[in-house]
N, C-alpha and C positions, 0 to 999 in steps of 0.2 A: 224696106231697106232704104235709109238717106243715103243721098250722095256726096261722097267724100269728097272734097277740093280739098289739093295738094300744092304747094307750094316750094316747087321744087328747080331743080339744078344747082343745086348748092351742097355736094355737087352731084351730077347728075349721076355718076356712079352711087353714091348713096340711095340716091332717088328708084335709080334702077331695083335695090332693093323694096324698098317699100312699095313700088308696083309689086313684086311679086311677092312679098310675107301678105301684104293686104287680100292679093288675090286665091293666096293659096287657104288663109284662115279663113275666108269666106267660102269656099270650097270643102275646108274638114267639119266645117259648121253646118252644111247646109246640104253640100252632098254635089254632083254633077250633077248639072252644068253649069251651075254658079257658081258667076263673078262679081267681081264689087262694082258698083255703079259710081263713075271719079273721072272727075272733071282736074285734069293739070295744065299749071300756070307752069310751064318753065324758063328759067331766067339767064343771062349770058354769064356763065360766073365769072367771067374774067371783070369785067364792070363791078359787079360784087366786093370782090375780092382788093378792087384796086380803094374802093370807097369806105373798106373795112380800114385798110393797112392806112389810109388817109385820117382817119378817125370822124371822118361825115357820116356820123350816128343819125343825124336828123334827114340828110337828104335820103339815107337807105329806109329812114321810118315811112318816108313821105310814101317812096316806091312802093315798100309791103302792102300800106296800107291802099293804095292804087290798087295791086293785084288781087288782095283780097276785096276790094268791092267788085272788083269784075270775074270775080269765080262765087260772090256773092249773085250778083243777079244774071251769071251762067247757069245758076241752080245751085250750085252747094249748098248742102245742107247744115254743113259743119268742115271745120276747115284745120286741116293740118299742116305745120310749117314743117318741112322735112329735113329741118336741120335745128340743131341746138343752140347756134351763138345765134342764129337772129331769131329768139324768144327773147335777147334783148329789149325786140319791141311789141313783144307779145299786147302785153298789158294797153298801147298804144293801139293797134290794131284795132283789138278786143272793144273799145270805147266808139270804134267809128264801122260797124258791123253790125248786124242784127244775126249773125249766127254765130255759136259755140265754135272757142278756138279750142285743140286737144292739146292740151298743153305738158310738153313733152316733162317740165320739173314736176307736176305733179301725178305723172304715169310712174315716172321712177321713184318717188315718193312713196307712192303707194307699195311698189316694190319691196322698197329698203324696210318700210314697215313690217311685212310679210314675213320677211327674214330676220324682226325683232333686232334689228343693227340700229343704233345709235350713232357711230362714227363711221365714214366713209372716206376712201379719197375719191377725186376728181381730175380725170385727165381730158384735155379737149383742145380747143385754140388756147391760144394766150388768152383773145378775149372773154371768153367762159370762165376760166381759172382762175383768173384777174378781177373782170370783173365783179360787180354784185348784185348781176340779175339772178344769178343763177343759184350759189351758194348763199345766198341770202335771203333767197326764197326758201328752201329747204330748211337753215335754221329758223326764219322767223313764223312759216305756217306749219314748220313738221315738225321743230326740235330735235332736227339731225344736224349733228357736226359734222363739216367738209376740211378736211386736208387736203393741199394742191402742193405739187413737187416743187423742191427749192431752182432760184429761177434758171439754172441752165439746163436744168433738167425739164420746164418747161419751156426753153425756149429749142431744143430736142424734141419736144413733142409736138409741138409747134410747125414747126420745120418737118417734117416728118409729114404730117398733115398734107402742109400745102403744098409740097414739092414731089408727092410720092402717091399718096393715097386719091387724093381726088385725080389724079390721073392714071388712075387703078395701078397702079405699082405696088406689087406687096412682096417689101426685101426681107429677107430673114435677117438680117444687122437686123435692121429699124424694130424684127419683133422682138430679139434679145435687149436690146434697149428699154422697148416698153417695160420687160418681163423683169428686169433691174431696178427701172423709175417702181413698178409697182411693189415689189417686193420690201425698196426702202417704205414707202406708202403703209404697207405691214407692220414693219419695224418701230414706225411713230407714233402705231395703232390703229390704224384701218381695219373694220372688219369687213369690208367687201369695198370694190373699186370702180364707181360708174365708168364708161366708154363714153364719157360727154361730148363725141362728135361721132355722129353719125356713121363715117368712112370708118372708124377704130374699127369698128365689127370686121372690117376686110381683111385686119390683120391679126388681133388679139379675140382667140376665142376660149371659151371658157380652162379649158385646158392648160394654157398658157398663161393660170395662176393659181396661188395656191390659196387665195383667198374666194369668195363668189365677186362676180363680175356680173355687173348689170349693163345689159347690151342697149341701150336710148332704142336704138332703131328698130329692133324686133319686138321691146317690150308698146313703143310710139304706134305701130302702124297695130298691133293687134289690139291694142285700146280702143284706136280708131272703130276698127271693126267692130268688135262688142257694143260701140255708142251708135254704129249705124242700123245694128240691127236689133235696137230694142224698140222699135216699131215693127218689126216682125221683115219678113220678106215681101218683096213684091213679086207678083206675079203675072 
């Protein structure tokens, strides 16, 4: 089994999940008393957060890449970022590393394919929806189209995010809201609707659409697993 290095607090309610999906699928995989072997980076998000809303792409890239060489030579074996918008700097990371990053666009990728879906929507930060690390990754290595909701509908989801979710709030407004943005998502042609932030899982579960919803977080950390134990277990 490698070990996982997580790069996490972002936020750390998310994180808290993927400590436990990573340890429970290494558990349904392998049986009691295994658990994953994972080394975590966790970070202040309010620092994050303020350098996101700043637009200092480069000073956050500097930091990533900081963290990941020292869960690099902590032992990681393979490193996952346990959040979505900062695979902004995946690609950067990835260059100054000598281990595999699990790269959360092409986990859901793989997904979307599965399900023989061509067009998708996308809900997350601003910055994910906006930018074009994310949906332009998917169209340009997968040949999936990304619809992202018209902008005050993303800036509702947005808000909703940072004001609610990373600080584990989960209001039932905010899911009818979602369950509205999604539905027009439908109407434009979405045949299923990524969760492109991690926290979404906290509030929109499959259920609460009438399309399929790809969950980042659960489908992210059980990838992880599957990659860590194609070396088999240790013992």
């Amino acid at each position: 089994m490698k070990t996982i290095g997580l790069i996490g607090g972002m936020s750390w309610e998310s994180s808290r999940e993927y400590y436990r999906i990573i340890n429970e699928t290494v558990r349904e995989k392998l049986g009691d008393p295994h658990s994953c072997k994972t080394i975590l980076y966790s970070v202040d998000f309010a620092e994050i957060e303020t350098l996101q809303h700043r637009g200092e792409w480069q000073t956050l890239t500097d930091r990533m890449i900081a963290i990941a060489k020292t869960l690099e030579h902590a032992g990681a074996e393979l490193l996952v970022i346990c959040t979505n918008t900062m695979h902004a700097m995946a690609d950067d990371i990835q260059k100054n590393i000598n281990v595999p990053i699990v790269h959360i666009v092409d986990t859901v990728a793989e997904e979307i394919i599965k399900r023989n879906l061509h067009t998708v929507g996308l809900l997350g930060t601003r910055f994910t929806m906006e930018h074009d690390f994310y949906k332009g990754r998917l169209k340009e290595i997968y040949g999936i189209d990304v619809l992202i909701p018209e902008k005050p509908e993303r800036d509702i989801v947005h808000t909703i995010i940072y004001k609610e979710l990373i600080a584990g709030i989960v209001n039932e407004d905010s899911r009818e809201k979602f369950k509205a943005i999604m539905g027009k998502l439908h109407e434009v042609g979405a045949g299923g609707v990524i969760l492109g932030c991690t926290e979404i899982p906290l509030l929109i579960k499959e259920e609460d659409c009438v399309l399929p919803v790809f969950d980042t977080t659960m489908l992210h950390a059980r990838k992880a697993v599957e990659l860590a134990l194609e070396s088999g277990p240790a013992i």
